[in-house]
Steps between C-alpha positions, in 0.01 A plus 500: 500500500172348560465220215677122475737389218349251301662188568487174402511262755674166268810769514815419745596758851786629280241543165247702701769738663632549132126582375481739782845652376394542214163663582665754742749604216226599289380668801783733549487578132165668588611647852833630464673357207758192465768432302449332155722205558324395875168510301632249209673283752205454729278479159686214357494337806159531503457349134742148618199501787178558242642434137159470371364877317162391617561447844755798519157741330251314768764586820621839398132592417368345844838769634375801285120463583599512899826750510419724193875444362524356164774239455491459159585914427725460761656238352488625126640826643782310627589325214520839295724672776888437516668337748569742800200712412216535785154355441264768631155383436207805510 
């Protein structure tokens, strides 16, 4: 891995780690798959953290322009899947 998470700086210790959670889920989707359920949890953490659309577009695009993995389709592809399914992202 040789890019940052975007981070906002106003966020808490505990916020930041959960961004990062987040961020490495949707990694996995694209490495070697992860369940469904870890991807929603860590995503809806991640919306309590940036609740704003806008700001969740600006960071996820600042994420996809430096890591090549696509939140959003992971994230869409989750929320067609079934709980207990695997999230493989290609």
């Amino acid at each position: 891995m040789e890019y940052q998470y975007p981070i906002d700086y106003n966020w808490s210790t505990d916020e930041i780690v959960d961004v990062i959670k987040f961020f490495e889920a949707i990694e996995k989707a694209y490495e070697k798959g992860i369940e469904r359920d870890m991807v929603m949890m860590a995503y809806r953490r991640f919306k309590e953290i940036v609740p704003s659309k806008a700001e969740e577009k600006s960071i996820c695009g600042e994420f996809e322009e430096m890591s090549g993995y696509s939140s959003y389709r992971t994230i869409k592809k989750a929320k067609e899947a079934s709980s207990g399914d695997k999230i493989l992202m290609k």
